[in-house]
N, C-alpha and C positions, 0 to 999 in steps of 0.2 A: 564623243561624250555619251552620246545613248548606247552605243557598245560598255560603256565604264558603267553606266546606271544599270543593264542587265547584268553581268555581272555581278553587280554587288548586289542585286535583290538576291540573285542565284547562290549567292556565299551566305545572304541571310534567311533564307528557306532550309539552305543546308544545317545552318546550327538551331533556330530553334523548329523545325519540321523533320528531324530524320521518323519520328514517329508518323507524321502526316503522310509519309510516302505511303506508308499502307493505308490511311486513311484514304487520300483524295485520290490517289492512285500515281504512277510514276509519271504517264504525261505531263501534269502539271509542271514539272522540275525539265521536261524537254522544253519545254515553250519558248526558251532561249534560241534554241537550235531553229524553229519554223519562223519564229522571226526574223532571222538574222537570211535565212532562205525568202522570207517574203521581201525584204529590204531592198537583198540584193535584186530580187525579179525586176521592182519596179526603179532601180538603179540604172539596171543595163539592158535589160528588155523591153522595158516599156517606165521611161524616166517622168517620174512624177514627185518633186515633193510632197504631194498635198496625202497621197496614198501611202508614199513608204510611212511619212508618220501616222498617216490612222492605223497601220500595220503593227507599225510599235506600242503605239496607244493599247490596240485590243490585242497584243502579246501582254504588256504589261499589268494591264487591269487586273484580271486572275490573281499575277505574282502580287502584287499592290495589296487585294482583300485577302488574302490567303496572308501573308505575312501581319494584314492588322490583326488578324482574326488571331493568328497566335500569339503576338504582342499581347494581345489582351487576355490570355488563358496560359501565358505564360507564369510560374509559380517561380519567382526566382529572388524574392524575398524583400531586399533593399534596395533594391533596382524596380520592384514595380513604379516608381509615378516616373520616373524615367521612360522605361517602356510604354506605357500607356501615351505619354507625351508624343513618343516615337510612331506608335500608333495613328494617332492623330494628326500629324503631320505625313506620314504616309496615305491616309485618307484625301489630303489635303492635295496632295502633289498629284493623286489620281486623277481627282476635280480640276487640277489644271491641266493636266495631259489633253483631257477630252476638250476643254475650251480654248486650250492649242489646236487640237484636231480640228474644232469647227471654225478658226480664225485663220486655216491655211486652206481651209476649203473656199471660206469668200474670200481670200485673199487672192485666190488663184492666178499664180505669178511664179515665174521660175527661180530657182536659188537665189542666183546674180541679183535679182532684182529685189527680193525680198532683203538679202545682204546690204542692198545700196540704200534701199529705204529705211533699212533700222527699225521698225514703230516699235513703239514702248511695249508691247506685248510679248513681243520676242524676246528684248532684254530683259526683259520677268521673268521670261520662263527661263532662260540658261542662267539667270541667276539662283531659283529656285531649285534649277537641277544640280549647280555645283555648294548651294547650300544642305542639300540632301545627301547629297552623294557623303559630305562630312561631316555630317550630323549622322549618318547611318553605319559610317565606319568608327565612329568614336563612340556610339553604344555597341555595336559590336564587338570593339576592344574591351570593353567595362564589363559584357556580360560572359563574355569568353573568357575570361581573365575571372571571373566570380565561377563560373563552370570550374575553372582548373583549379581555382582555390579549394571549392568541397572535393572536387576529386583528391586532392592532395590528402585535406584532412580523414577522411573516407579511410585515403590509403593508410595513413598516421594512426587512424582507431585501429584499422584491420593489423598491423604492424603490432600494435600494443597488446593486441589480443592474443597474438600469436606466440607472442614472448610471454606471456603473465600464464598459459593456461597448458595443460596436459595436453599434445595433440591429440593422443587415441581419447582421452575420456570425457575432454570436456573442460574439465576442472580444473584448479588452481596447478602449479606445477611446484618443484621443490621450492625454486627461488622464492615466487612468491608469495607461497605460503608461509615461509620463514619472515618474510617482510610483515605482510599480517601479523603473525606471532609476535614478533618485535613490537608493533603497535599497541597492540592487545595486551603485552606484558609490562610495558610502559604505563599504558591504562589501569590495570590493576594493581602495580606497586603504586600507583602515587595515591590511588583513591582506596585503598585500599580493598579492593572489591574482588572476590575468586575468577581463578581462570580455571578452565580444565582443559586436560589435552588426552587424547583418546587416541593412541597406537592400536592402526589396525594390521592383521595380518591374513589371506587366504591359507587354509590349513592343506597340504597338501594340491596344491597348483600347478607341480611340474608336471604331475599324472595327466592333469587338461593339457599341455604342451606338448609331452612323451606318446600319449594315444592318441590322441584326437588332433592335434597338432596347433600350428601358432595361431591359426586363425580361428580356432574356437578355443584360445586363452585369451585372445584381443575381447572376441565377444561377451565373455566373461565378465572380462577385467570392464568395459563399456555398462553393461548390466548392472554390475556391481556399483561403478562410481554413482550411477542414474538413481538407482534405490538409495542410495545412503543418500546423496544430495537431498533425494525426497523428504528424507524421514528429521534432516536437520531443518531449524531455524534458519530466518534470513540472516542472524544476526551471525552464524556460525560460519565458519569458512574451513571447507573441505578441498585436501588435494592429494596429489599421489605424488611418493616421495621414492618410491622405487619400482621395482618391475609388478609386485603384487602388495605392495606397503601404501598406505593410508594412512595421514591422519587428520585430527579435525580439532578446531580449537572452538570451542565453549565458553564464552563469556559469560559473567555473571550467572556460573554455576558452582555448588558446591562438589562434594564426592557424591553422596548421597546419590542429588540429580542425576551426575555423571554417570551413575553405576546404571539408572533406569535409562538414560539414554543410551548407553553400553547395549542394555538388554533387548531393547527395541529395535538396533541396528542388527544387531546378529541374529535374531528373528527372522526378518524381513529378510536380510541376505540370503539366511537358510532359506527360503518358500521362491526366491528370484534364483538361489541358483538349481533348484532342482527344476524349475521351466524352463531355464536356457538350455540344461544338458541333455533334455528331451528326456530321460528316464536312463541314463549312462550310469553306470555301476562305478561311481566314483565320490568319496568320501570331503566333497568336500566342505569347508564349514570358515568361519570366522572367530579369530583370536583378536582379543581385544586387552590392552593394556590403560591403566586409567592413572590420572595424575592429578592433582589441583595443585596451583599455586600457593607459596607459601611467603609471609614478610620476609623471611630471610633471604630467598632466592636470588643471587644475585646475576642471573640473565636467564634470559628465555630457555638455552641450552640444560640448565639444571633439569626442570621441569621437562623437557627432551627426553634427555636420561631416563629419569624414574619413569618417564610412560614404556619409554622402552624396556629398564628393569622389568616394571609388570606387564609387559609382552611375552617379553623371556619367560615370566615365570608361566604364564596362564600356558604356553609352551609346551614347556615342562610338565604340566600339569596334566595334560590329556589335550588341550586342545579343546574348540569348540567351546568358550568359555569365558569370562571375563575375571581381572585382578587390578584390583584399584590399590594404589599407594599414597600417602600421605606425609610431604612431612613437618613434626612435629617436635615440639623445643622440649625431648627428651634425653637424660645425660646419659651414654650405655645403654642407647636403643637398642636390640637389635634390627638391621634395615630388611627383614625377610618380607616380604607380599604376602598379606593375606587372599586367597581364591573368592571371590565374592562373597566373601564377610566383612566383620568389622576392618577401619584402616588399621595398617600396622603403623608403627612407629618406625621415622626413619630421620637418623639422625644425619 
């Protein structure tokens, strides 16, 4: 039985102490091993009950405070008055050990004897020790079992993270940025409130690829999402939907807005990517396509399009530049982009 009681301190030093190793230092976790060496000594070399237990006793003590001590500094949520209890009751079984130790000493009498006489103190204490023993492996299960729970969830956030967001940059990834969109356009048709969506494009990107090679287009591509993130609201959500394509969705924005926030991204792009490229003789810049939502829209995909229409067009256009599109309940619009002017008509 005192072989099963180290043991199980030793199993419970290991889960909540693997930090403590560096703390108290590694003997403390051998102590099993010296006593189990002093036991046997005074077993077969020199046979004493009264010493192999004070041998056990002052093995154990250490493991005893050392376990209340992290009991009670243990951070482990709903299981604290548990622990603490556990605690407290390990205190307790200390205080009997040592009042063991000093009742085998006046006792002084060999096993057989002590066995045939029974006194009440003895049957205290093995009853004590096999009510510890399962009291100390049933919070063990409870809190080993709350340990692999957060690990799980931990694992379940880090999981979620990984599928929702761009690995290289950060950010939202197609999917679910299209699922935001969804939300967002749900939101604005019913309340009737603007959405705007802002297709971005790098002007000239493959040049970073073609000269400089892929790992200063990652760092680009990395720069770039980090400044636009900056420069939007909380309430915006940005992601990257292709190898150098961006977009970003604007709630409770009109055009107008949208165009000044168009303006301030591709600003900021320009000044973030002429740092990254250290002073590289390559032309690049930010195309930006602009859209708001309209009542008639009937799914988030319309509003897709047109930002991409006016990508195309700012494209076309030289590049380096932004074209907002609008559309509006005119019969024999034509749907042409205007280049950072007034919205065109798009029917």
């Amino acid at each position: 039985m005192a072989c099963r009681s180290i043991f199980c301190l030793w199993r419970w030093g290991y889960l909540l102490g693997k930090q403590a190793i560096g703390r108290y230092g590694l003997p403390l976790y051998l102590l099993p091993l010296a006593v189990g060496l002093g036991c046997a000594y005074f077993l077969f070399a020199q046979s004493s009950l009264a010493w192999r237990n004070l041998v056990l006793t002052l093995g154990l003590l250490p493991m005893l405070l050392n376990l209340t001590w992290l009991m009670l500094q243990a951070r482990v949520g709903e299981n604290r008055s548990l622990l603490r209890m556990a605690a407290a009751t390990t205190l307790g079984f200390g205080i009997l050990m040592l009042g063991r130790a000093a009742a085998l000493f006046a006792w002084d009498q060999e096993v057989d004897d002590l066995l045939r006489a029974a006194p009440p103190w003895q049957g205290g204490h093995y009853f004590a020790l096999f009510f510890m023993e399962v009291f100390w492996n049933l919070v063990f299960v409870m809190i080993n079992n709350q340990r692999l729970g957060n690990q799980l969830r931990e694992t379940q956030d880090e999981l979620a993270r990984l599928a929702s967001t761009d690995p290289l940059t950060g950010i939202l990834n197609r999917r679910s940025l299209l699922l935001a969109g969804e939300r967002e356009f749900l939101r604005a048709s019913r309340y009737g409130r603007p959405l705007a969506v802002l297709a971005m494009d790098l002007d000239h990107f493959k040049q970073v690829n073609d000269r400089l090679g892929h790992a200063a287009g990652d760092r680009v591509l990395v720069a770039l999402a980090r400044v636009l993130q900056g420069q939007l609201r909380a309430s915006d959500a940005l992601g990257r939907v292709g190898g150098d394509e961006f977009i970003a969705l604007l709630p409770e924005t009109v055009l107008e807005g949208a165009r000044r926030v168009a303006e301030r991204l591709r600003q900021a792009a320009d000044q973030e990517l002429r740092q990254v490229l250290g002073g590289q003789d390559l032309a690049l810049s930010l195309s930006v396509g602009i859209s708001v939502s309209h009542p008639e829209d009937a799914s988030l995909d319309e509003l897709l399009e047109r930002a991409d229409l006016a990508l195309y067009e700012a494209k076309q256009s030289g590049r380096n530049c932004q074209v907002g599109v609008e559309r509006v309940q005119t019969a024999g619009a034509d749907p042409s982009p205007d280049q950072a002017g007034a919205a065109p008509a798009l029917a």
